[in-house]
DOFI-902384 format. One line per 8 residues: number of its first residue (from 1); their letters; for each residue x, y, z of C-alpha. Coordinates in pm, 1 decimal. Example, Ala and Ser with C-alpha at 12.3 -4.5 7.8 and 13.67 -1.06 7.14 Angstrom:
residues 2
1	AS	1230.0 -450.0 780.0  1367.0 -106.0 714.0
end
This chain:
residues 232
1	XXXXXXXX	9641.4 7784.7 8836.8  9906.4 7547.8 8849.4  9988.2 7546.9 9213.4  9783.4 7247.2 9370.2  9707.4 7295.0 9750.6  9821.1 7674.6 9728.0  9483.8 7798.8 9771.6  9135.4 7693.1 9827.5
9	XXXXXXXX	8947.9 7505.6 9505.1  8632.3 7569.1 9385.2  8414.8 7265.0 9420.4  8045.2 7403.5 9317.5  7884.8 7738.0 9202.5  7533.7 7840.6 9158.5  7561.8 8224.6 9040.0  7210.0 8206.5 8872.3
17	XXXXXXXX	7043.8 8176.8 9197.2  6884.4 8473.1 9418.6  7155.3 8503.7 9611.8  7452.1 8333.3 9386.5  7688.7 8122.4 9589.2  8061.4 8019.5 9502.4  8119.8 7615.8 9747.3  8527.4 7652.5 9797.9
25	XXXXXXXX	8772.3 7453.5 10001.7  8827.7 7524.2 10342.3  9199.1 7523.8 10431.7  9348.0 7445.1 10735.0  9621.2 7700.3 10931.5  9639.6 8044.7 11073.1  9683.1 8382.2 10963.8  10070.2 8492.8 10987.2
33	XXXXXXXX	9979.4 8874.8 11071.3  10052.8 8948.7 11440.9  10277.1 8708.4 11525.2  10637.8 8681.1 11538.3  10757.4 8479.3 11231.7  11020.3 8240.8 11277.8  11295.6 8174.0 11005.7  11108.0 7835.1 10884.1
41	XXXXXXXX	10795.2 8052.5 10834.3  10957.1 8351.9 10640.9  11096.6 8077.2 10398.9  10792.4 7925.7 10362.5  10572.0 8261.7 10296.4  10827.0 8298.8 10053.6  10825.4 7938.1 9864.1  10437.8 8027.4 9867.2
49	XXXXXXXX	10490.0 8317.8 9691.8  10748.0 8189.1 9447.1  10499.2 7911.6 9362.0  10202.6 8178.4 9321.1  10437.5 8390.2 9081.5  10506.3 8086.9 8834.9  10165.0 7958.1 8916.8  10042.5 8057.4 8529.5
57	XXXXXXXX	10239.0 8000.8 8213.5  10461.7 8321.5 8029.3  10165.5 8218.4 7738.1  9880.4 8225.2 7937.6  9994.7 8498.8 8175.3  9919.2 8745.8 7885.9  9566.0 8711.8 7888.7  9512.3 8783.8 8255.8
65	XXXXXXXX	9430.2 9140.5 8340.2  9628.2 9322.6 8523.2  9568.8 9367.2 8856.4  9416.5 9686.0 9050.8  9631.2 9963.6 9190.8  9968.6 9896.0 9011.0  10258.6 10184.7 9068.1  10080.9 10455.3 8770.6
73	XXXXXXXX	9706.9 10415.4 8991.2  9880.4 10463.6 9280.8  10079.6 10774.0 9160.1  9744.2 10949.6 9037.1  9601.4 10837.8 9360.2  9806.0 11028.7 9557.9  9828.5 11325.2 9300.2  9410.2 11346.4 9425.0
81	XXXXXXXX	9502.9 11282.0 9736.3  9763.5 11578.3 9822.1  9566.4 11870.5 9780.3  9297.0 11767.2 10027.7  9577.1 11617.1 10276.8  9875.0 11787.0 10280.3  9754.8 12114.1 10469.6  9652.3 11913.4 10767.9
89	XXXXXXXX	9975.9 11775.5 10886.0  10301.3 11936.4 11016.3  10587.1 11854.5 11189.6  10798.7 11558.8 11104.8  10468.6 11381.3 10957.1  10486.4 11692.0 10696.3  10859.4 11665.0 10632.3  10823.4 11348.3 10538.3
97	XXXXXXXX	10514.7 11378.9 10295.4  10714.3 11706.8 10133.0  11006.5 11444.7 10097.4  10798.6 11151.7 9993.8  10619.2 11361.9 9722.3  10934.4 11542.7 9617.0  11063.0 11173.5 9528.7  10736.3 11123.1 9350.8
105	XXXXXXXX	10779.6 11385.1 9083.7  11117.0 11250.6 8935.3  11068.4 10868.6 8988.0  10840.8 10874.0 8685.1  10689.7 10555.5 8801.7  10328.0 10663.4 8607.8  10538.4 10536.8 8309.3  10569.4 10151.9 8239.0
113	XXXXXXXX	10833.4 9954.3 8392.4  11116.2 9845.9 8229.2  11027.0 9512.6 8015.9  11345.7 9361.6 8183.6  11136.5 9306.8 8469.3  10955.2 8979.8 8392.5  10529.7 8971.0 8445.3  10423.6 8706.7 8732.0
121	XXXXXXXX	10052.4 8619.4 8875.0  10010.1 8857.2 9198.0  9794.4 8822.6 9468.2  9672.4 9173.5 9526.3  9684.1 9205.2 9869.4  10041.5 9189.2 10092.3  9825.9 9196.7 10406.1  10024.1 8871.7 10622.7
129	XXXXXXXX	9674.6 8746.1 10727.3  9591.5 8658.3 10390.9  9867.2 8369.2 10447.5  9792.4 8105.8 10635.1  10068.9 7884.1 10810.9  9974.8 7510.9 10897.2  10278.6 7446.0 11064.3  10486.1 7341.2 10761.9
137	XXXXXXXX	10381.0 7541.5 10462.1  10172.2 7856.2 10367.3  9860.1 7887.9 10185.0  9705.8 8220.1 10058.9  9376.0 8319.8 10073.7  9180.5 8641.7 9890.2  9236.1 8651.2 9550.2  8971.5 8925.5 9496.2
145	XXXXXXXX	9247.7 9177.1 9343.5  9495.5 8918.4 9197.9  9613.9 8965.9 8839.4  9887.8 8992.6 8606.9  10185.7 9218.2 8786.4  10577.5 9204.6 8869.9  10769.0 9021.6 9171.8  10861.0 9369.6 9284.4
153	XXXXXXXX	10545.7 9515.3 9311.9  10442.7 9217.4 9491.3  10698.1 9219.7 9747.3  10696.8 9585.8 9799.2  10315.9 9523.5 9895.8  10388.7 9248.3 10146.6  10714.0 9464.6 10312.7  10538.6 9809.0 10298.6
161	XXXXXXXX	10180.8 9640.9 10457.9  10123.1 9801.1 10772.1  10050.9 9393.7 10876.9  10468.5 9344.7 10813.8  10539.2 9628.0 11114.9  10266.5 9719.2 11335.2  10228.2 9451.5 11542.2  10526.9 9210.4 11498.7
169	XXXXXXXX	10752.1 9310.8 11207.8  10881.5 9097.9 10961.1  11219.4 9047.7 10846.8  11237.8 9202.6 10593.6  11599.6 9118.1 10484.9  11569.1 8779.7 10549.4  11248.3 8751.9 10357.4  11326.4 8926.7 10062.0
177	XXXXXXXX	11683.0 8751.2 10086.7  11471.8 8437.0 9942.3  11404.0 8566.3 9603.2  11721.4 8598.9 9375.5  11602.0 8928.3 9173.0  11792.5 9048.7 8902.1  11955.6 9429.7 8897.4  11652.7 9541.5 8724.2
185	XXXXXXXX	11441.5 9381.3 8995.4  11609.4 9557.0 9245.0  11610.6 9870.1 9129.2  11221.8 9856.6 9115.3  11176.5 9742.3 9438.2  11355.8 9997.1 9606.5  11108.7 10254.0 9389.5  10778.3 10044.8 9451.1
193	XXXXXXXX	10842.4 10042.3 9821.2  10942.2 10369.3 9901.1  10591.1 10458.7 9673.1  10367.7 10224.3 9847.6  10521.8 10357.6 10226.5  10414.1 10696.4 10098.6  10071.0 10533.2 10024.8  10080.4 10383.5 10338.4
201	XXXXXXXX	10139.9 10760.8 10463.9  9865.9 10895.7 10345.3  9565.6 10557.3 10449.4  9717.3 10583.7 10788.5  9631.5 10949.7 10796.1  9287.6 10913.1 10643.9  9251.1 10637.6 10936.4  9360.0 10843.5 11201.6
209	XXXXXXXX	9142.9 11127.4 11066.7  8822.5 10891.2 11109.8  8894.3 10747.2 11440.3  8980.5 10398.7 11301.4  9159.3 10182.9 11585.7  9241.5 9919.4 11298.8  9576.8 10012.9 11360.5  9833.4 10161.7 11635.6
217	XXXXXXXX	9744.2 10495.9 11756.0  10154.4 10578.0 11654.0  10109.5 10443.9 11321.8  10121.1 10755.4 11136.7  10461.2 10891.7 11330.1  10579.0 10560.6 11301.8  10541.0 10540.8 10886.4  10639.8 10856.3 10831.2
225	XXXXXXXX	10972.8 10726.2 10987.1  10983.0 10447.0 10777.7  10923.2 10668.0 10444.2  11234.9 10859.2 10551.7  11486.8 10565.1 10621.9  11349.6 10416.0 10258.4  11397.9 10775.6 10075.5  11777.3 10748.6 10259.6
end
């Protein structure tokens, strides 16, 4: 990676062993989830992420795999998902599901992207704790999913995180107002968020369905609000 300091280094490794064992930097700061971000900290989550996204050569960038759950895994996700969810919910949780997944059969976004939008290295994971602030820049920890991707995927996963409105929301204007995309850009982020909110629809459910306080006991009402303002 050609980011120095933008994550931790590996100093020593012994995966032979028993139990193997990976030695890594530790890196100073805390995580940006739940708290209110000010301006300086928006623009530096997104100067971390800028430097993450060049972080690997066009020529290298080729050989790295893509990363997990990109828009076509997601759309077959949900595709298994429906059948087994859909008859549980009503109301205005249900209306916005029906509109969510009537979006989801013309969007066509099992099909690959247009090659206008340029590959970058991606993290994997938009959840704001995986960023740590040290009171002038941000750092970025879990690289577990991280592979080869596109700057709109990326920031739909860090705007449609439950982490970016649960607690504290981001900004999302202001943050996303840091990254000059191109038309084709745009146009996919307004498709890869309003698919990952409907993902986010349907984990909040499962959560809620198994008790898990992870999250805001409104969360699902609350999402399926959001899926509606980003279907328009």
């Amino acid at each position: 990676m050609h980011a120095p300091g933008l994550a931790a280094e590996p100093w020593d490794c012994d995966l032979a062993a028993d139990e193997p064992v990976v030695v890594m930097s530790r890196l100073a700061g805390v995580p940006m989830r739940g708290r209110a971000l000010s301006d300086e900290q928006v623009g530096a989550l997104a100067a971390a992420l800028h430097r993450l996204h060049a972080a690997v050569p066009p020529e290298a960038l080729g050989q790295v795999p893509p990363r997990p759950d990109l828009a076509a895994e997601l759309v077959a996700r949900i595709h298994r998902w429906t059948p087994r969810t859909r008859p549980d919910v009503s109301g205005p949780v249900a209306q916005a599901m029906d509109a969510g997944l009537a979006w989801l059969a013309s969007a066509h976004l099992d099909e690959p992207g247009p090659p206008a939008v340029p590959r970058v290295l991606g993290a994997g994971d938009g959840n704001l704790a995986n960023f740590l602030w040290d009171g002038s820049t941000v750092r970025i920890v879990d690289f577990e999913d991280s592979g080869r991707s596109d700057r709109p995927f990326e920031l739909a996963e860090i705007t449609e995180h439950v982490a970016s409105w649960a607690e504290h929301p981001l900004d999302v204007s202001s943050f996303l107002g840091h990254f000059a995309l191109t038309r084709a850009e745009r146009g996919r982020l307004r498709e890869y968020r309003r698919l990952l909110a409907l993902v986010w629809l349907f984990l909040l459910l499962f959560d809620a369905r198994n008790s898990n306080r992870r999250n805001p006991a409104d969360a699902v009402e609350r999402q399926s609000r959001r899926l509606r303002d980003l279907l328009g």
